[in-house]
N, C-alpha and C positions, 0 to 999 in steps of 0.2 A: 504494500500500500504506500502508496504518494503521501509524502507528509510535508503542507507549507503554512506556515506562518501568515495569517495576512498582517500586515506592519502597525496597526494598532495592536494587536495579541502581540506582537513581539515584542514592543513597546513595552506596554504591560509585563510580560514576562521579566525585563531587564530592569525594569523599576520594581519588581518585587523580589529580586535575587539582591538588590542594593538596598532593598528596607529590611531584608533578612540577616545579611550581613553587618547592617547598624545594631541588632539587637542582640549579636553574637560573632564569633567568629568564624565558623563552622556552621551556622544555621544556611547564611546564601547556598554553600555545599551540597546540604543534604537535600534542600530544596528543590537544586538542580536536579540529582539525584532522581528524586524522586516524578519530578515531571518526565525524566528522561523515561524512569519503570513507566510510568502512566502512559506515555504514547507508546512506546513498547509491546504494551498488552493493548490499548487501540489496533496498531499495524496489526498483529496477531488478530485479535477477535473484534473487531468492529462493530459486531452486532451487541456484544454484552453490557454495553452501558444503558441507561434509558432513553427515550426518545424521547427529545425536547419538544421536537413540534419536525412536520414532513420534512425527511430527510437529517435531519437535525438530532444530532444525540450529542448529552451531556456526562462528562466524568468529576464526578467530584469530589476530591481529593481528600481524602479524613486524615492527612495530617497536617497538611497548610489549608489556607483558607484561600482555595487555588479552583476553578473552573475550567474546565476543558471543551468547546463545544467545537462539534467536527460535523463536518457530510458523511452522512453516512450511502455513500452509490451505489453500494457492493450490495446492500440486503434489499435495497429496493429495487434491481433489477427486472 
């Protein structure tokens, strides 16, 4: 599976690995980390998150307070 950023999510992304990092030294890290597992298991299973709304599913993160919303093309074919 194709995985892009559109430039506000990245945005976002990059402003919360630098608010993570103010509140620790290792938190921006694991942060990454962990968005890194969460699209990981996306590309893998694309269907297993819920669906936001047509085409649209959301992942939501139980250890940051982190949202992930993606196209879901693959299950709706």
């Amino acid at each position: 599976m194709k995985i892009d950023f559109l430039e506000p999510a990245y945005k976002e992304y990059q402003e919360a690995i630098k608010y993570y990092n103010l509140q620790n030294d290792d938190l921006g890290d694991r942060f990454i980390e962990e968005i890194n597992r969460t699209i990981s298991i996306i590309s893998n299973y694309p269907e297993l998150f819920s669906e936001y709304n047509v085409n649209t599913k959301e992942s939501v993160n139980k250890y940051f307070y982190f949202i992930i919303f993606y196209l879901d093309c693959i299950s709706h074919r």
